[in-house]
C-alpha positions as CSV (number, residue, x, y, z in Angstrom):
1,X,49.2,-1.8,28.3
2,X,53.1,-2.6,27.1
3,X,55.6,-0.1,28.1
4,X,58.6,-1.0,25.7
5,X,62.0,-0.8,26.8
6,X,62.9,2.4,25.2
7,X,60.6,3.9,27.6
8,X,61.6,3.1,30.4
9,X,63.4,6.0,32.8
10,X,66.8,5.1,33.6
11,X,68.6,6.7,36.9
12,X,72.1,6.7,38.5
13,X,71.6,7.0,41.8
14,X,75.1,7.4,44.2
15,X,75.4,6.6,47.5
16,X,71.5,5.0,47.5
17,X,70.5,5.2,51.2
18,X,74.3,5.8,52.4
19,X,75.8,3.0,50.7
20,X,78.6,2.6,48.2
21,X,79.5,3.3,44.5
22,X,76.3,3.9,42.2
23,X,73.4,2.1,41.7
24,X,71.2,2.3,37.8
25,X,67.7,2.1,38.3
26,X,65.6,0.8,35.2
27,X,61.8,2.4,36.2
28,X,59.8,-0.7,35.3
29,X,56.7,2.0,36.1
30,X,56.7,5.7,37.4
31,X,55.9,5.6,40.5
32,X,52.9,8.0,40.5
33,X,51.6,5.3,38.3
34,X,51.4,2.6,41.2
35,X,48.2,2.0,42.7
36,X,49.6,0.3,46.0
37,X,52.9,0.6,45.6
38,X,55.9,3.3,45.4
39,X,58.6,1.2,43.6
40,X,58.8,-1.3,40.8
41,X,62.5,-0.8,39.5
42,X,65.1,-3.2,38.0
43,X,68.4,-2.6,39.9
44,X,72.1,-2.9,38.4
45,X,75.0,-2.7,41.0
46,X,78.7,-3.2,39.9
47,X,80.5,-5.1,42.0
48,X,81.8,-3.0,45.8
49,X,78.4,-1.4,45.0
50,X,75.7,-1.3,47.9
51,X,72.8,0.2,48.9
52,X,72.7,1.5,53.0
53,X,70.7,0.1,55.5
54,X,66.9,1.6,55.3
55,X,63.8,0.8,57.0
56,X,60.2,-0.1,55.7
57,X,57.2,0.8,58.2
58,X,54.1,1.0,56.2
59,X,55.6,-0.9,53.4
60,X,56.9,-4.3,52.3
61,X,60.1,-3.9,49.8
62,X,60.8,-7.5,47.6
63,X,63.6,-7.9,46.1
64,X,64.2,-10.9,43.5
65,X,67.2,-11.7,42.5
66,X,68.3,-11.8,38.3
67,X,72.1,-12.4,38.7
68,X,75.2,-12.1,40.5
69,X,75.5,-12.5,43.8
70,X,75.5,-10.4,47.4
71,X,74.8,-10.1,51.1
72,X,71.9,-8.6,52.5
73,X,71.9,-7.7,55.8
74,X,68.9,-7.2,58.3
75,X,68.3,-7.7,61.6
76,X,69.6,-11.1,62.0
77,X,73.0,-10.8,60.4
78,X,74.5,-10.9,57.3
79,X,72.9,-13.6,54.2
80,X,74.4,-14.6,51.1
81,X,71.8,-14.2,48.0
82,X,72.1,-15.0,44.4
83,X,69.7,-15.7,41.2
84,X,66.3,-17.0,42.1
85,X,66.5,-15.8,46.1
86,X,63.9,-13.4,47.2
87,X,64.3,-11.0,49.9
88,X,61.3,-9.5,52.0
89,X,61.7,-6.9,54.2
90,X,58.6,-5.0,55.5
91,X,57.0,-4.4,59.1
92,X,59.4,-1.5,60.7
93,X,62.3,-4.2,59.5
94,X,65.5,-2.4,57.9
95,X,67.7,-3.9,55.6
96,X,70.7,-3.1,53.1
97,X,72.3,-5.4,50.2
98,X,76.0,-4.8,48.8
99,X,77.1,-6.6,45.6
100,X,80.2,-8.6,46.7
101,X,80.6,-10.8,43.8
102,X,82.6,-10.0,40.6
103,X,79.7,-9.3,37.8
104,X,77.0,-7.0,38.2
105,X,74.4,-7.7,40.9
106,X,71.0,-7.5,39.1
107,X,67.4,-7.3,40.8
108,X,64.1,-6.2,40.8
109,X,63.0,-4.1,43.7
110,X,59.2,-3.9,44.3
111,X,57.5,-1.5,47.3
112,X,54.4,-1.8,48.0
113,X,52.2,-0.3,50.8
114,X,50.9,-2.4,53.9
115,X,47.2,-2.5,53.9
């Protein structure tokens, strides 16, 4: 199966999770259409943008970085990302990511459920 481009549902979501400015979100597949999973999205943030911090119990969110650059924060502090970095955050663990760069911050954001 392709799903082309024009297909794909595109969202505007402000203030994702408590964070800042809006975020687009490109569905790479609708989510009642994931076998183990809840999210597969591509992500655009401009830059001040952020999503809030949010836990995953149950789950394991990945996100892997396309371009720009931005801190994530999780329990441990505050780390710089940018293209090629991959965050995981699952097992109860919260996290939140804010674009402090000055291009877009672009990612793909994948759930998927803890067996």
């Amino acid at each position: 199966m392709i799903v082309r481009k024009q297909e794909l549902k595109l969202e505007v979501k402000s203030g994702m999770r408590g964070g800042s400015g809006e975020v687009e979100m490109l569905q790479l597949e609708e989510p009642d259409k994931l076998s183990h999973g809840r999210l597969f999205s591509q992500l655009t943030m401009p830059p001040g943008a952020g999503i809030g911090s949010h836990p995953h119990e149950g789950e394991t969110e990945y996100y892997y970085i396309i371009q720009g650059e931005g801190i994530v924060e999780e329990a441990d502090g505050k780390k710089p990302v940018g293209p090629g970095d991959v965050v995981i955050t699952g097992g109860g663990a919260s996290h939140s990511i804010e674009n402090t760069g000055s291009t877009p911050l672009v990612f793909v954001a994948l759930i998927l459920f803890d067996e």
